[in-house]
C-alpha positions in Angstrom: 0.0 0.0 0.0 1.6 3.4 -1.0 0.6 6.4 0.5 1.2 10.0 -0.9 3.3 12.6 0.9 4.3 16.0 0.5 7.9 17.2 1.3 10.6 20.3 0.5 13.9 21.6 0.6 15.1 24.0 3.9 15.0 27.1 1.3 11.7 25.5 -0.7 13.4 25.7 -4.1 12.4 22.1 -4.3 8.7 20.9 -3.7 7.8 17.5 -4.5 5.8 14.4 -3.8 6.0 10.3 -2.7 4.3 7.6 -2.9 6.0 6.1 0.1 6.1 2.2 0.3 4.7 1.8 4.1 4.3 4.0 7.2 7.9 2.9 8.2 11.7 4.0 7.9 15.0 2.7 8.5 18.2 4.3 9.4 21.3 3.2 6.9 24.6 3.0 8.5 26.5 2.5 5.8 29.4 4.7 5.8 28.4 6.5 2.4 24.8 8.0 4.2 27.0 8.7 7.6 29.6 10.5 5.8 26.8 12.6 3.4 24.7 13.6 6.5 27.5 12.9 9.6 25.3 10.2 11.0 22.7 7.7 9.8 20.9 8.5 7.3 17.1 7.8 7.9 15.0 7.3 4.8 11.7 5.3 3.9 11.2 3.3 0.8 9.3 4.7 -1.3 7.5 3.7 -5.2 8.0 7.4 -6.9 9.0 10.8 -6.5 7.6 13.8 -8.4 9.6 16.8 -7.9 7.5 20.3 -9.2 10.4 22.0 -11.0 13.9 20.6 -10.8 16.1 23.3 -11.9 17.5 23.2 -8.5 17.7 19.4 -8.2 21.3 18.2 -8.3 22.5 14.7 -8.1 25.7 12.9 -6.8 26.5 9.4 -8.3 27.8 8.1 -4.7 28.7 4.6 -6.1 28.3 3.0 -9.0 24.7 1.6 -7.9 23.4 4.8 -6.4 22.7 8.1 -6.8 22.2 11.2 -3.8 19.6 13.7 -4.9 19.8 17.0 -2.8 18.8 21.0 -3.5 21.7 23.2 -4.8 20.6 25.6 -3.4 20.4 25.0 0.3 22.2 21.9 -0.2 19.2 19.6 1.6 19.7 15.9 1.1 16.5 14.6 -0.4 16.5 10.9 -1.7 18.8 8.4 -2.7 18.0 6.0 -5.7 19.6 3.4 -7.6 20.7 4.3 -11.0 18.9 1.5 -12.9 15.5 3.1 -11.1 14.8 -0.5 -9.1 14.7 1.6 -5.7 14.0 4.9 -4.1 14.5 6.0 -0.9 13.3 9.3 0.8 15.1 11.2 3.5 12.2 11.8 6.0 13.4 15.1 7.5 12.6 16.4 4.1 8.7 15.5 4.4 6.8 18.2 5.8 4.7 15.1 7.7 6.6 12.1 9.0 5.7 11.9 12.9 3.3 9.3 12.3 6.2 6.5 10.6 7.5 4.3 12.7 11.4 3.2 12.6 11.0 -0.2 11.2 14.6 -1.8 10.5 18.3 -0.9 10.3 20.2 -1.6 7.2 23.8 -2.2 6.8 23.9 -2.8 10.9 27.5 -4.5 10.2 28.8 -1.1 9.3 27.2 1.0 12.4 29.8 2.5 14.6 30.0 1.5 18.1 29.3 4.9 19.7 26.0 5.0 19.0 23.1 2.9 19.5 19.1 3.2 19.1 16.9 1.9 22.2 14.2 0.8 19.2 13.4 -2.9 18.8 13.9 -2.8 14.9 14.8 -5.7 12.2 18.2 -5.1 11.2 19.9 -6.3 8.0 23.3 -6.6 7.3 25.1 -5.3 3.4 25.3 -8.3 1.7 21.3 -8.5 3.1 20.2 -5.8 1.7 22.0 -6.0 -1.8 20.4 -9.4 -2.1 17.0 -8.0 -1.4 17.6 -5.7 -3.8 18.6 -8.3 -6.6 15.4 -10.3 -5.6 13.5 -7.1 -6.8 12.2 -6.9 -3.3 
């Protein structure tokens, strides 16, 4: 079930929309996503993305599966996606709504330094997990 959410840039330069994959998130620990936002990144899956008017859309090919979308104006990080367009992920500090998610799973947990934790019951999925989700088409 996809649900429909509205979300911006700090400066507003970039409105958009996302059909958002379930009322969950997870926090990546991979060291790309702690190194882009100096911590976890947290992010929900999500089917589509409709941005209003990219001029100020900007992306950054972190690896050669992935690409960081984020505004060039105020520099907010905004989504991540793979470049063949098999996966999407929202940042949820970007959504003007995102209280009501819940924090579902951890990804990349093998890469998640030791001076930090979450008290959250979550599932949590190593790499090698999560890429072969990913080649599954899951």
């Amino acid at each position: 079930m996809t649900e429909t959410r509205a979300g911006r840039c700090l400066c507003g330069a970039i409105v958009y929309e996302a059909d958002l994959n379930g009322p969950h998130f997870h926090a990546c620990h991979c060291g790309k996503c702690r190194r882009w936002g100096g911590g976890p990144a947290f992010a929900t899956p999500s089917e589509a993305i409709r941005v209003e008017d990219e001029t100020h859309l900007a992306f950054y090919s972190s690896s050669k599966h992935g690409e960081r979308a984020f505004c060039q104006k105020c520099g907010t990080h905004l989504f991540w996606r793979f470049k063949t367009g098999a996966g999407l992920a929202v940042w949820i500090g970007a959504l003007d709504e995102h209280d009501d998610l819940s924090f579902g799973s951890q990804i990349f947990i093998n890469r998640k330094p030791d001076n930090y934790g979450f008290n959250n019951k979550t599932g949590d999925l190593t790499g090698d997990q999560v890429r072969a989700l990913f080649a599954a088409g899951k």
